[in-house]
Structure formats: structure tokens, C-alpha cells
N, C-alpha and C positions, 0 to 999 in steps of 0.2 A: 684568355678567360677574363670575366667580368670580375668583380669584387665577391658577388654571391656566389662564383663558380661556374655558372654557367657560359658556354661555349659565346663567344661572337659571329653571327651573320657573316656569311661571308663580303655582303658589301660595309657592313660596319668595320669589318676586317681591314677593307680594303682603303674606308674612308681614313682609320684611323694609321695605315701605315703612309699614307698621299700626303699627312699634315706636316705644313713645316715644323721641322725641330732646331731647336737654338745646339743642341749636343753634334759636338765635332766626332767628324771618321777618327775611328784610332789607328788606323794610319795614314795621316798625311803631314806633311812636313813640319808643323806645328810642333808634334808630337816628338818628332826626332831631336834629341840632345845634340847636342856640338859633336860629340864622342863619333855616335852613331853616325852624323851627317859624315863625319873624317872617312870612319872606316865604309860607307857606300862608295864614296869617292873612290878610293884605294880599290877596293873590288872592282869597281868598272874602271878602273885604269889598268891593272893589272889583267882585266880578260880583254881589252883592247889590244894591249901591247902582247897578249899573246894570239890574237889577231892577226897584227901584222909581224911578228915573227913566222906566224905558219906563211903567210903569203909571200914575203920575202925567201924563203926557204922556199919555194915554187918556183920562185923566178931564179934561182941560184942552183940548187939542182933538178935532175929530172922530174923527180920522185917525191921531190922535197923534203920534208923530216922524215920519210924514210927510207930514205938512203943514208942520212946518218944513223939512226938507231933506230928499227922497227917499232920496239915498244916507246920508244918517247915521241915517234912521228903516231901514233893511235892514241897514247895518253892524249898528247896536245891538244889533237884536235879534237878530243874527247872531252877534255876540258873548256876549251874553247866554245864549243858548243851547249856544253850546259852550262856556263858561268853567263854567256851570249843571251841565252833563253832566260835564265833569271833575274839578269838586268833588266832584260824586255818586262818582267812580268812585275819586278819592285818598282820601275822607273814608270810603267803601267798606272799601276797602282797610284802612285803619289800622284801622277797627272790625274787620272779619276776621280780621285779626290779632294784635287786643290780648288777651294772655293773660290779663290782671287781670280779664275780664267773661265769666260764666259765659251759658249759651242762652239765659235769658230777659231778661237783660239787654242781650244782641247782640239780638234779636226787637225789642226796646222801642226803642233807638236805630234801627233800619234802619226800623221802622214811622215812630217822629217826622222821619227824613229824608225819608221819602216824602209825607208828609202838609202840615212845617213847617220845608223844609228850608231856609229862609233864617233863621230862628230857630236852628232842631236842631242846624246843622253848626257856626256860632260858638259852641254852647253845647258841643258834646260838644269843641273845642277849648279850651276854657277848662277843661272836666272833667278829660280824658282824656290830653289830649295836652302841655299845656303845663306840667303838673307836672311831668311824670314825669322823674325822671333820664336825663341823656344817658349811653350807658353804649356806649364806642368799640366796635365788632366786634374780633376777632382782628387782621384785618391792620390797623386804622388805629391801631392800640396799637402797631404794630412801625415 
């Protein structure tokens, strides 16, 4: 809506959502505290390593985790799979949004997460993420 109320054109819509803006994603790595950066880490270390616990447990018995205990062989991998998937989609996210990496270097990381992402996503945190200055938004400076 305009100032008087009335609705915008849909290409003045359009023009005005195309203009660069100086205002950061609120979420990209910027944004994230030390705290926060720790505890991503810890989460995707922890759904890795139960990652390779389940695989490991394949190669060791038939059945793998469940032959040890049925419900903790369907938790795991239950866990494993949605902790997998939401890495994917926060580690996603902060690559989409990181201003420092031009197209073919966004291409290159989303290719090695799809390919080697128990490797790719501690590496592009160690890269990408864990340098980078905390730098407060507007209101958590007031």
C-alpha cells in the first residue's frame, strides 16, 4: 500500500520489491551469536555421528540397530533423518543467504551438500560461518 492507502500496480509492486536494499537476511550468518554458531555445530555433529553409528551398525550386524533393540534401531534412524533434513535446510538457508559468495560458488557448496554433506556442511561452517563477525541487527543494539 501507498502512503494514501491505495493499493500498488502490480509492476510498481514488482519494481519496488527488484530494488536493491542495504537491509541484511535475518538469517545469515551475521546474525548468529557465538552461542548460536556453537550450538549449529554441536547439532550437526551430533546427527552426523549418528550417521555413521547407524552405518556402522549395518556393517557389524545383519539388521543393524535392530538387531540390537528394535525401538532404538527406528528411533535412530528416525532421528537421523530429521536432524539430516534440517541441517540440509538451516545450512540451506545461511548459504542462500550469504552475501560474500557469488553464483558459482553458492552452485559449488549446494552441489558438495548434496553429494557430501556429512563432510560439506562442517566444512562450509568452519568456512563460512564461524569467521565471520557477529554484527547485532538494529533493534538488538537498542
Amino acid at each position: 500500500m501507498t502512503t494514501d492507502g491505495a493499493m500498488l500496480t502490480a509492476d510498481e509492486d514488482l519494481t519496488r520489491v527488484a530494488e536493491p536494499s542495504d537491509r541484511r537476511p535475518d538469517f545469515c550468518a551475521e546474525a548468529l551469536s557465538p552461542g548460536v554458531r556453537l550450538g549449529l555445530l554441536a547439532t550437526l555433529l551430533f546427527a552426523v555421528t549418528l550417521l555413521f553409528v547407524s552405518v556402522f551398525a549395518m556393517a557389524v550386524f545383519p539388521n543393524g540397530l535392530l538387531d540390537v533393540n528394535t525401538f532404538l534401531g527406528v528411533f535412530t534412524i528416525g532421528a537421523t533423518l530429521a536432524l539430516g533434513f534440517f541441517m540440509l535446510l538451516v545450512f540451506g538457508a545461511l548459504l542462500g543467504n550469504n552475501p560474500r559468495l557469488n553464483k558459482g560458488e553458492r552452485i559449488l557448496w549446494y552441489t558438495l551438500f548434496a553429494i557430501a554433506g556429512p563432510v560439506a556442511l562442517p566444512a562450509y561452517w568452519l568456512v563460512e560461518v564461524w569467521p565471520v563477525p557477529f554484527e547485532p541487527s538494529p533493534a538488538q543494539r537498542l
